[in-house]
C-alpha positions as CSV (number, residue, x, y, z in Angstrom):
1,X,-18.4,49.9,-45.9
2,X,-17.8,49.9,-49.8
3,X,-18.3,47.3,-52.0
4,X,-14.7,47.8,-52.8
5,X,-11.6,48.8,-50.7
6,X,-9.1,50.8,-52.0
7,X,-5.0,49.4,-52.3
8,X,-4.0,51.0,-49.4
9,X,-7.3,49.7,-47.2
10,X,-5.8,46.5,-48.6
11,X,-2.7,46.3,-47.7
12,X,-3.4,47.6,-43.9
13,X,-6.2,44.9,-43.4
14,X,-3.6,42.4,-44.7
15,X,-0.7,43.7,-42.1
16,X,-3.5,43.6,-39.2
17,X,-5.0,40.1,-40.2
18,X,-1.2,38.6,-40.1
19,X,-0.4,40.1,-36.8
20,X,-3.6,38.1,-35.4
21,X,-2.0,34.8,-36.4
22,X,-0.2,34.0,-33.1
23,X,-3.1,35.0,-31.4
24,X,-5.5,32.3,-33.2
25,X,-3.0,29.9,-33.4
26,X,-2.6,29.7,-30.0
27,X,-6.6,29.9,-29.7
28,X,-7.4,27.0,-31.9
29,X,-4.9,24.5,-30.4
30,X,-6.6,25.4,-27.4
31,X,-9.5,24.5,-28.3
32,X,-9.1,21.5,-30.1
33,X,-5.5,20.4,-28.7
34,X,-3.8,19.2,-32.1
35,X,-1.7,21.4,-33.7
36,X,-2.1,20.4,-37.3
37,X,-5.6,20.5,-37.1
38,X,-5.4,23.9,-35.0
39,X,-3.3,25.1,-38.0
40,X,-6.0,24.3,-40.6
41,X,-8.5,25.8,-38.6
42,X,-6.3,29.2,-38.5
43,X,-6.0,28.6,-42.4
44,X,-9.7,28.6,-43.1
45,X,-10.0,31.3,-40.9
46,X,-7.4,33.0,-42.5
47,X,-9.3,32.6,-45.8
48,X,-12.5,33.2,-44.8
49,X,-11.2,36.8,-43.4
50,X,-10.0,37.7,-45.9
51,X,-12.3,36.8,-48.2
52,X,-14.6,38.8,-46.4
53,X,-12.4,41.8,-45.9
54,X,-14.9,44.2,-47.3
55,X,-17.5,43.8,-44.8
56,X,-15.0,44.2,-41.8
57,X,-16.0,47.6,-40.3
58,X,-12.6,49.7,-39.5
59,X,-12.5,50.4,-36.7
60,X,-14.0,48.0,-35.0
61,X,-11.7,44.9,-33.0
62,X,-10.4,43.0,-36.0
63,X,-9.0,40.3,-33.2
64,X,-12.7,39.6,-32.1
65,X,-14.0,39.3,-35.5
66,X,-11.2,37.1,-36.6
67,X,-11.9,34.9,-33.7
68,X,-15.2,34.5,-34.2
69,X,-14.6,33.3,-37.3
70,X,-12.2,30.4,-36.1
71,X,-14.6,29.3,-33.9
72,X,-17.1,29.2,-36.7
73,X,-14.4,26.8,-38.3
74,X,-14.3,24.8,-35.6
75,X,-18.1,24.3,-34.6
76,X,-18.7,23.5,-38.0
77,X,-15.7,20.6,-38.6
78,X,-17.4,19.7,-35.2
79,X,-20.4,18.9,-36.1
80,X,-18.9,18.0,-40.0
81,X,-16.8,15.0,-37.9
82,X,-19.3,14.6,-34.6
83,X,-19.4,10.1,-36.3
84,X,-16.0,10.2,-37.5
85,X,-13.0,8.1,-35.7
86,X,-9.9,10.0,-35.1
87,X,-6.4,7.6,-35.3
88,X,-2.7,10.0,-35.8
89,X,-0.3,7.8,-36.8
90,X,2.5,9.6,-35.4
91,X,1.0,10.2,-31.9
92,X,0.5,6.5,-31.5
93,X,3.9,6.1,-32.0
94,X,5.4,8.8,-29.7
95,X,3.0,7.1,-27.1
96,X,4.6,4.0,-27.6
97,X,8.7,5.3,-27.5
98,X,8.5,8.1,-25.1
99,X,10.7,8.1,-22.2
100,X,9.3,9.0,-18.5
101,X,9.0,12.5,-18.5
102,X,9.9,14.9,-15.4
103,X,7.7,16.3,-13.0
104,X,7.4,19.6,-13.9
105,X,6.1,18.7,-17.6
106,X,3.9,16.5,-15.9
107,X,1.7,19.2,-14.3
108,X,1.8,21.6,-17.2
109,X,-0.2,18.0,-18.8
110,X,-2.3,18.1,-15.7
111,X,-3.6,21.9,-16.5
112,X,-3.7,21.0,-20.1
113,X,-5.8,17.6,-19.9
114,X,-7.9,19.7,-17.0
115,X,-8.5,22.4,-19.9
116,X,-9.6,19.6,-22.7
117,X,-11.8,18.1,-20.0
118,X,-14.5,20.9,-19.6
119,X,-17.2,21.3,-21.7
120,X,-16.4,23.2,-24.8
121,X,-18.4,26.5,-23.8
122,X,-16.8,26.9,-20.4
123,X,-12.9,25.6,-22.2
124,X,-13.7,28.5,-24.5
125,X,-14.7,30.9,-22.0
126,X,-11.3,30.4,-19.4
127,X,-9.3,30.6,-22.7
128,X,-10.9,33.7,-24.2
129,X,-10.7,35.3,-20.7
130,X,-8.6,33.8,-18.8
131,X,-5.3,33.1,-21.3
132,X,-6.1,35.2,-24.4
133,X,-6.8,39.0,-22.5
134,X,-10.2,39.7,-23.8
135,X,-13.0,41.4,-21.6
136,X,-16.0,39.8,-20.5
137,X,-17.8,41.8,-23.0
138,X,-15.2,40.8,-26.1
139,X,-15.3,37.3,-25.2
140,X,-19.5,37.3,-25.4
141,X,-19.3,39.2,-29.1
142,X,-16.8,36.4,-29.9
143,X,-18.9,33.3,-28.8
144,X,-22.1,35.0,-29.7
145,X,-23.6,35.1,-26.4
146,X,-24.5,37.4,-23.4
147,X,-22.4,38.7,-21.1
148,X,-23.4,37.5,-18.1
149,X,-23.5,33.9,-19.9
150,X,-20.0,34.2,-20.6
151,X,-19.2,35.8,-16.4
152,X,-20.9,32.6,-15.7
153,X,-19.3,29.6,-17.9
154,X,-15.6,31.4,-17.0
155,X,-16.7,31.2,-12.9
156,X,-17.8,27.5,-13.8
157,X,-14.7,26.8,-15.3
158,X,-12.7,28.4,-12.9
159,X,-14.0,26.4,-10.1
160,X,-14.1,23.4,-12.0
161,X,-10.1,23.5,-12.7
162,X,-9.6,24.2,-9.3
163,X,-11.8,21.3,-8.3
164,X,-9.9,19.1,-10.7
165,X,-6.4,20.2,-9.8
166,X,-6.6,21.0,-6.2
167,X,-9.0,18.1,-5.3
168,X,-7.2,15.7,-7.7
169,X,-10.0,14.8,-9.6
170,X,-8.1,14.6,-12.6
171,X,-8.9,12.1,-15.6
172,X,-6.3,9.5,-16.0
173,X,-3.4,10.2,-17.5
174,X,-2.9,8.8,-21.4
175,X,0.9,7.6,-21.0
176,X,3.6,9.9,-22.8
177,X,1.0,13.2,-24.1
178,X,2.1,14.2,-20.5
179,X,4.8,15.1,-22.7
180,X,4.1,16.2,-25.6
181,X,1.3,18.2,-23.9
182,X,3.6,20.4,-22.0
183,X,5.8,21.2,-25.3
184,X,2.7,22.0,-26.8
185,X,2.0,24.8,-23.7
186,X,5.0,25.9,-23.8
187,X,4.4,26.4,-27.5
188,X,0.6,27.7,-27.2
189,X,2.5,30.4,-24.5
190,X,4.9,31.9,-26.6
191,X,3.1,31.9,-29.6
192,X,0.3,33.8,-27.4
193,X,3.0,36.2,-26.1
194,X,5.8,37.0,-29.0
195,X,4.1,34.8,-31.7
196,X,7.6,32.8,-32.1
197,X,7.6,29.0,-31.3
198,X,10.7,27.9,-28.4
């Protein structure tokens, strides 16, 4: 591609980056389960796009490439804050004021907490696949990896949920996140589908 892209290139890569928001929203709360730092992962990404507009290829799955750019975010604050402790004010104290929740949200929290217990290749793998509609062979380009690889860690993970949530092997539960997790699905779901929060 050219060094530089013309007003009207421009303006259509800006309009096709902002309809992939939802999408890696929805993606990066997945993958690390806190929506404010899911959001400043989808704002680097969002930067680092389009700071690198010129060397997208048109053409080519703008989606992919902006995902694989997220999860660069993400691997690198993960290995930027692999010593450091986390604490969220605020979480501690819904934990300690929310009311018993009802059953329903409670399994939603089950799937979720199931989800942020597998390793992080296989969670990516079920939620590139699985939840976010890409083909084997997208979700390989995204993670940098080889196809069969990626058939592989969304099999393990497949059987591993099942193994979790049929055989109740779950973790144990962290008091009211049941909550707050299935708010947050509910959120992660529409924002995935429409791209507008419930």
């Amino acid at each position: 591609m050219a060094s530089e892209i013309s007003a009207a290139d421009a303006a259509t890569f800006k309009r096709q980056l902002a309809e992939t928001i939802p999408h890696l929203r929805a993606f990066a709360r997945s993958l690390c389960g806190r929506p404010d730092f899911a959001d400043d992962l989808v704002q680097d990404a969002m930067l680092k796009a389009w700071a690198a507009r010129e060397r997208f290829e048109p053409g080519t799955n703008l989606r992919a490439w902006t995902f694989t750019i997220l999860r660069n975010c993400y691997l690198t604050e993960m290995r930027r804050n692999k010593f450091v402790g986390d604490y969220d004010e605020g979480v501690a104290e819904r934990t300690l004021q929310a009311p018993m929740g009802q059953e329903d949200p409670l399994h939603l929290a089950d799937m979720r907490r199931a989800l942020m217990t597998l390793p992080r290749e296989r969670r990516e793998a079920i939620l590139l696949v699985g939840a976010g509609g890409f083909s084997y062979e997208e979700a390989a380009a995204i993670c940098q990896t080889a196809v069969g690889t990626m058939k592989s860690r969304v099999g393990r993970a497949r059987a591993a949920l099942n193994e979790m949530l049929d055989g109740g092997n779950m973790p144990p539960r962290e008091g009211a996140q049941a909550v707050s997790a299935h708010e947050s699905l509910i959120n992660d779901l529409a924002i995935a589908t429409t791209g507008n929060l419930t």
